[in-house]
C-alpha positions in Angstrom: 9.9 19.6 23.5 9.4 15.9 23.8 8.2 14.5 27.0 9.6 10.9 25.9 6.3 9.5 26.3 6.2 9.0 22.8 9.2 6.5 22.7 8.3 3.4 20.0 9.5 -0.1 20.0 12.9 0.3 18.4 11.6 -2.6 15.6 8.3 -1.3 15.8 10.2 2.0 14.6 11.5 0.6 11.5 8.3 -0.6 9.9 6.3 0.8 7.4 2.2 1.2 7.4 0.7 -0.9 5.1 0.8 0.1 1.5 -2.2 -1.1 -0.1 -4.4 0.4 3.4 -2.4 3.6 2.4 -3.9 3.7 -0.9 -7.3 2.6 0.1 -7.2 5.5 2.4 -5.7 7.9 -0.5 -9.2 6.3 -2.9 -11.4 7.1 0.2 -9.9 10.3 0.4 -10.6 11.4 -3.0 -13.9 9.7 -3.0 -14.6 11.9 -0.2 -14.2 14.8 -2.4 -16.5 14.4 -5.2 -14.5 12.3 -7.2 -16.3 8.6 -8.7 -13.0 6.4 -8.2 -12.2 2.8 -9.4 -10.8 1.2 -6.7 -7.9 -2.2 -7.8 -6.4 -2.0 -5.0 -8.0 -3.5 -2.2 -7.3 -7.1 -1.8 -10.3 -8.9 -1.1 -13.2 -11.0 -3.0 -16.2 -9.0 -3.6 -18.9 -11.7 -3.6 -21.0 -11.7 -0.5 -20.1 -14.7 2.4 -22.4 -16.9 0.9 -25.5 -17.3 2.7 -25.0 -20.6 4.4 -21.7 -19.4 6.7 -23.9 -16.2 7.2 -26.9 -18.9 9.0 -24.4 -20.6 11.0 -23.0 -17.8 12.5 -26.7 -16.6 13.3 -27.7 -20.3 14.1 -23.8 -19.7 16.7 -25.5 -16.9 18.7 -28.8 -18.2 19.0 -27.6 -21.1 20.6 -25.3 -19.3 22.6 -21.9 -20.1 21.4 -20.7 -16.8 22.4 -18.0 -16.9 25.2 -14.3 -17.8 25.0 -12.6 -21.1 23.2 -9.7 -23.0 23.4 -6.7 -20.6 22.5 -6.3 -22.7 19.3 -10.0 -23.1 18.4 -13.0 -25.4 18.5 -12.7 -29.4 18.1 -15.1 -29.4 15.8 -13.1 -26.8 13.6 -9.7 -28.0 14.1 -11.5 -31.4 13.3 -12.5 -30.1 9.7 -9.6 -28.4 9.0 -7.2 -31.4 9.7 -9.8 -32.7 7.0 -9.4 -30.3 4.7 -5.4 -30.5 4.8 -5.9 -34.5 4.5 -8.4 -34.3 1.3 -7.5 -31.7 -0.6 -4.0 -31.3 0.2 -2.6 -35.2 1.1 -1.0 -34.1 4.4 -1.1 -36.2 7.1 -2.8 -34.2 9.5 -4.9 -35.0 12.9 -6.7 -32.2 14.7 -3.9 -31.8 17.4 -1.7 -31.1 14.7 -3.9 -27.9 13.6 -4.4 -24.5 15.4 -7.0 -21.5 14.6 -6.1 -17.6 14.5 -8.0 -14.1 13.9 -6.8 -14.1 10.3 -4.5 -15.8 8.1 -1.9 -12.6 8.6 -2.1 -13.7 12.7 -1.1 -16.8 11.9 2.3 -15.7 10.0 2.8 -13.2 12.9 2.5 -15.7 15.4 5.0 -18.2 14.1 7.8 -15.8 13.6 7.4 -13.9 16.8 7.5 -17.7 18.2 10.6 -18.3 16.4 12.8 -15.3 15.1 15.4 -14.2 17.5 17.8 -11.2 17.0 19.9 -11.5 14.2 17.9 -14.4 12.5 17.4 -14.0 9.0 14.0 -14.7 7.0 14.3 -15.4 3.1 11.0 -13.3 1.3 11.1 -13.8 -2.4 10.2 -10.2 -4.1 7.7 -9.5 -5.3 6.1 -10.1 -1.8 3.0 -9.5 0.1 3.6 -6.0 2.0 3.6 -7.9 5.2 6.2 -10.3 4.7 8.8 -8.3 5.1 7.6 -5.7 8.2 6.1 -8.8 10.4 10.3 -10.2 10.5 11.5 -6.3 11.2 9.0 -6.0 13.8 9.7 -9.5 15.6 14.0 -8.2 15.7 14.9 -10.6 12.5 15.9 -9.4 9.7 14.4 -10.0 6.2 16.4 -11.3 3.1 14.8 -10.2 -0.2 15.5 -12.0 -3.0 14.8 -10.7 -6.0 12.7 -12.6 -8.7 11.5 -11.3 -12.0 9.5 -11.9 -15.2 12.7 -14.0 -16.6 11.7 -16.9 -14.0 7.5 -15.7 -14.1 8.2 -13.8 -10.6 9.0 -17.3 -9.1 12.2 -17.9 -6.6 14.8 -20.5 -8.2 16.8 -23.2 -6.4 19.8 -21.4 -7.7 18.4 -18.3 -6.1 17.6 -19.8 -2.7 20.8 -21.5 -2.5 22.7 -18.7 -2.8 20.4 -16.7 -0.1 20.6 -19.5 2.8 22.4 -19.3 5.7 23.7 -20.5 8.9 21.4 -17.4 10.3 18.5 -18.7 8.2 15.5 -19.5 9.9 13.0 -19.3 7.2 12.0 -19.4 3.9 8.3 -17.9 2.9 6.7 -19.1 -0.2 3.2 -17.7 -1.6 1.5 -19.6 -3.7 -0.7 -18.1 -5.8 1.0 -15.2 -5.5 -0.2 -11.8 -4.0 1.1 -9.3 -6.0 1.7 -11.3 -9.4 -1.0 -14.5 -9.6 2.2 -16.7 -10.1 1.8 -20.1 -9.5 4.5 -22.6 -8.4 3.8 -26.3 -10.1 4.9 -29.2 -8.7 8.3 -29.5 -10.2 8.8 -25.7 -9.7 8.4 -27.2 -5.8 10.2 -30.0 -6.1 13.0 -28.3 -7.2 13.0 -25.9 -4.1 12.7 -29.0 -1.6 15.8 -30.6 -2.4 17.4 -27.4 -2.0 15.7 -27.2 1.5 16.5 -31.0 2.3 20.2 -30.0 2.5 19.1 -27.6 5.4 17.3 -28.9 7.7 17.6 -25.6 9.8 15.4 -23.8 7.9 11.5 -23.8 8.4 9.1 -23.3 5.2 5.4 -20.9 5.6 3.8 -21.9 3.0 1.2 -18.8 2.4 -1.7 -21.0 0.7 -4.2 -18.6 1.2 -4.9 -18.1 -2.8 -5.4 -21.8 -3.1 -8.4 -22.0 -4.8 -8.1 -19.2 -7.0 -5.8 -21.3 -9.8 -6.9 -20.9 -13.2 -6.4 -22.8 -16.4 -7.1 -26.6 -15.4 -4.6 -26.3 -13.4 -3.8 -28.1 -10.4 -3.0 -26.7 -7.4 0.7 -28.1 -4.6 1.7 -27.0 -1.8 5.3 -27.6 -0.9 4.7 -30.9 2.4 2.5 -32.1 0.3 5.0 -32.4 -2.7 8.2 -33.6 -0.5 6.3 -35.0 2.9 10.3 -35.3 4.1 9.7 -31.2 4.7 6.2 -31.9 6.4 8.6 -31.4 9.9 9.7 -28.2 9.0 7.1 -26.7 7.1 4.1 -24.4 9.0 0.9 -24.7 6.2 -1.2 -21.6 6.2 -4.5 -21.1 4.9 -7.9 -19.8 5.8 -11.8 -19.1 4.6 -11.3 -15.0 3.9 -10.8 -15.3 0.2 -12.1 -18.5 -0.9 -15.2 -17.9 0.4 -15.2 -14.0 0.6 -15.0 -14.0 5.0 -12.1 -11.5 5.0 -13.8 -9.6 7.8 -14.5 -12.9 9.6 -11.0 -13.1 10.4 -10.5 -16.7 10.5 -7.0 -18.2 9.3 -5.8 -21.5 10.2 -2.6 -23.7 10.0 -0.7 -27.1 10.3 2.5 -27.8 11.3 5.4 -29.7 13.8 3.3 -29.4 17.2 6.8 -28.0 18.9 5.8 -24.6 16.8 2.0 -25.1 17.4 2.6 -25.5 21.0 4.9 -22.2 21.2 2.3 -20.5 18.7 -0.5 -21.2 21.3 1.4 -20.1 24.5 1.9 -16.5 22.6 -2.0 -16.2 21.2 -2.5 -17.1 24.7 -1.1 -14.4 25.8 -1.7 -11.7 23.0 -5.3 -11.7 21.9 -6.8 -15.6 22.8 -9.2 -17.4 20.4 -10.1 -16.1 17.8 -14.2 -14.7 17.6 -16.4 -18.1 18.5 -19.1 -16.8 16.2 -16.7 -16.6 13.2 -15.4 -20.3 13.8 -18.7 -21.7 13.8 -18.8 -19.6 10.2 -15.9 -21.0 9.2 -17.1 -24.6 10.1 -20.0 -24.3 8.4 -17.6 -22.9 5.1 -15.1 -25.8 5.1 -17.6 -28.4 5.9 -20.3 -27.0 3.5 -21.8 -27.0 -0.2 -17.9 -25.7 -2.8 -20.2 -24.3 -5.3 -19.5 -20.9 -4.0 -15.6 -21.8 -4.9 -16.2 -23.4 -8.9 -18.5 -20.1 -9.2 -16.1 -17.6 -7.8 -13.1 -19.0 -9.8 -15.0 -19.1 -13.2 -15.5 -15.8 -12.7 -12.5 -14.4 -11.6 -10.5 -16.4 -14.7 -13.0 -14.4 -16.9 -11.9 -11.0 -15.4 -8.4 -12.4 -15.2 -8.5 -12.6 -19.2 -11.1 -9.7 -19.9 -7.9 -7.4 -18.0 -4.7 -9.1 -19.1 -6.4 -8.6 -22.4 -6.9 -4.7 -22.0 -3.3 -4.0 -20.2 -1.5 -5.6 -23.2 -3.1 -3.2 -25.3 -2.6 -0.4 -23.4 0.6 1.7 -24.6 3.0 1.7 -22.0 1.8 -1.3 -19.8 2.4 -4.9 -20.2 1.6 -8.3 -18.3 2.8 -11.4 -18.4 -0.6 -13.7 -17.5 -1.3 -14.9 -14.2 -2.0 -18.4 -13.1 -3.9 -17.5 -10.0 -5.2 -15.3 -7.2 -6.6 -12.1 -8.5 -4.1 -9.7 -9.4 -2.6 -8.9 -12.6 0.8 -7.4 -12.0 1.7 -4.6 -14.6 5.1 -3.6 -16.2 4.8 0.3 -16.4 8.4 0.7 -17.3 7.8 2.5 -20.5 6.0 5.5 -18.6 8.9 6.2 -16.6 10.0 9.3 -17.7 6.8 10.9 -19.5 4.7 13.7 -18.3 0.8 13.1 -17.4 -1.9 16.0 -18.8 -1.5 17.6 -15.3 2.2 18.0 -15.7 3.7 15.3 -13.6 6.8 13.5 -14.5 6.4 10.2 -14.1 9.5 9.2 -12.1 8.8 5.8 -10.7 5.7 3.5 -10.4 4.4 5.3 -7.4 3.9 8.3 -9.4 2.2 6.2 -11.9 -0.2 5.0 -9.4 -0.5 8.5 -7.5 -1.2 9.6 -11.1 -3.9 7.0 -12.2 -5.4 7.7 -9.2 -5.5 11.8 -9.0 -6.1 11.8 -13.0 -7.7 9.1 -14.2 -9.8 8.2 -10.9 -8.6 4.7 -10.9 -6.5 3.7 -7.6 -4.1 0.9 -7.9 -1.1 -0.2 -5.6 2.8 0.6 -7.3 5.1 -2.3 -7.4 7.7 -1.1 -5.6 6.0 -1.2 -2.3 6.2 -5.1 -2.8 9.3 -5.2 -3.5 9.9 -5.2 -7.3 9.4 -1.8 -9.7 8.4 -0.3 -12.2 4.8 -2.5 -12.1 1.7 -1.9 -10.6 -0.6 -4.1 -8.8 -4.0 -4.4 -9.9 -6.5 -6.4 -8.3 -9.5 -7.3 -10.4 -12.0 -8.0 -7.4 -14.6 -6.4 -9.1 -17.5 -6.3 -11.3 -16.6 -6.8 -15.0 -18.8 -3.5 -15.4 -16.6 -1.2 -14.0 -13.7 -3.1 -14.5 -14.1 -2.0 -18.1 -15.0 1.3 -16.7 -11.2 1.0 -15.0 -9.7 -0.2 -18.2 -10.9 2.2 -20.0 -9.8 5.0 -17.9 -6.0 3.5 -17.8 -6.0 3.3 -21.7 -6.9 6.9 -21.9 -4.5 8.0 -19.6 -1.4 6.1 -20.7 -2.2 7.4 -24.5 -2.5 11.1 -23.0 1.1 10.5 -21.4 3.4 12.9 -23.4 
């Protein structure tokens, strides 16, 4: 018999765990049991924090920077990352206009629970990041997934966001480079969305920028108040240090935006977890305001894995992948499985048993599309040494050719 203690937040009810911790847990699981699994599914960098963040965090507690902060961070760090947003992304930006959070995810979270009433409506274009979509159900909005395929390079249209606005639209999130598919929106692919967004001046733009410096191809990286400065008012600019300069357990994310929202963003950190870790910022400070060879490196590098595996999944029977133009994530049509049967006997019904199945067959653990919104793909994140990324390839071409 229930004693009611166990009573949930009704919105807290409705969301799901996270997908890709699910799987990491499934890969630990089986790892736990003998078995020598490839994890691509955890979404993080795996170079070390490079060594000069690591000696300012040290240099931090020897010198005793190790009590509370201001809610929204240190001067000296809101200082350099109003810099940052002025040099590298043309925004007009002081350090009032900037606020500091324990992660790049606590900033999102703290600008819809600032802002998202009942009823309120959030356009996320699919595929997503898993998080999109739960952060709006557990705030009492609801989300508004539009759907956005290969045919437009998993990218969200004018035509499309046109037809998905209204009068109970309160936001629009754009990623960019995209976590699950590496898609990159170029200026005119922005452009194109602003105008749309001029003729609403009720809706406010997140602008996810977290992948920013993982574009590949000469490429140049835009983000959206940069491109039309008319939607600088209405647009909250997210960013942060965990995957340019592999500090995801630093937990340091940072944003810019109308000071109304930054104002109403700081009155709820105030009262939910306060500044973020002191000793982290001073990290962070030390990565923004430091040597960016760690970042040319790091990208030459991950392009090279980004071709050495779009390279292998196109000639892998069964998968196919359209090339990404950032991030690191290659994002996998597995369409022409659906329906065979793996060595072990499993029909292969959607991507999830395609993923359950690379994973309890072929040791490889990957994340299925679906859970961001978009299937039959999987999501494979090629943070990894090129070693046993061939080791993974490998596995996944032997696998799909044993399909029946």
């Amino acid at each position: 018999m229930s004693s009611g203690l166990e009573t949930l937040n009704v919105h807290l009810a409705k969301a799901q765990p996270s997908t890709t911790y699910q799987m990491m847990d499934r890969v630990a699981a089986r790892r736990a049991s003998g078995a020598a699994v490839i994890s691509l599914s955890a979404g993080e960098p795996d170079f070390d924090t490079p060594k000069h963040v690591c000696e300012a965090a040290i240099d931090a507690i020897r010198a005793g920077h190790t009590r509370y902060t201001p809610v929204s961070g240190i001067r000296s760090l809101r200082e350099a990352v109003a810099e940052k947003f002025r040099t590298e992304n043309n925004l007009d930006v002081q350090w009032q206009d900037t606020m500091v959070c324990n992660g790049g995810k606590h900033v999102i979270y703290n600008a819809l629970a600032a802002t998202l009433n009942e009823g309120d409506e959030v356009i996320v274009p699919a595929p997503y990041w898993v998080s999109y979509p739960e952060m709006v159900q557990m705030v009492g909005a609801r989300p508004i997934i539009v759907s956005c395929g290969s045919d437009s390079n998993f990218k969200l249209t004018p035509e499309l966001l046109r037809r998905a606005i209204t009068t109970r639209t309160r936001w629009l999130i754009l990623n960019s480079p995209s976590n699950p598919t590496g898609a990159v929106y170029t200026r005119e692919d922005l452009s194109a969305l602003a105008e749309v967004l001029l003729e609403h001046p009720h809706v406010l733009v997140l602008s996810d920028d977290i992948y920013e410096h993982l574009v590949f191809d000469g490429a140049t990286f835009h983000t959206i108040a940069s491109v039309e400065p008319r939607l600088q008012p209405q647009t909250l600019t997210m960013n942060g240090v965990s995957k340019a300069y592999a500090m995801t357990g630093w937990r340091i994310g940072f944003g810019t935006g109308p000071r109304w929202l930054l104002d109403a963003m700081e009155k709820l950190q105030g009262q939910q977890t306060s500044a973020a870790s002191s000793i982290s910022q001073h990290a962070a400070l030390a990565a923004l305001t430091g040597p960016r060879d760690f970042i040319r490196t790091t990208r030459a590098v991950f392009e090279r894995r980004r071709n050495m595996m779009v390279e292998a999944l196109n000639t892998t029977p069964g998968l196919s992948c359209q090339k990404p133009g950032g991030a690191f994530y290659a994002f996998a049509s597995c369409a022409a499985l659906i329906g065979r049967v793996t060595p072990a006997g499993i029909v292969l019904k959607s991507d999830e048993d395609v993923a359950i199945a690379l994973l309890n067959e072929a040791d490889v653990g990957v994340v299925h599309g679906s859970a961001f919104g978009l299937g039959p793909f999987i999501r494979i994140a090629y943070a990894l040494d090129e070693v046993s990324l061939a080791k993974a390839c490998d596995a996944i071409r032997n696998f799909c050719q044993s399909v029946r």
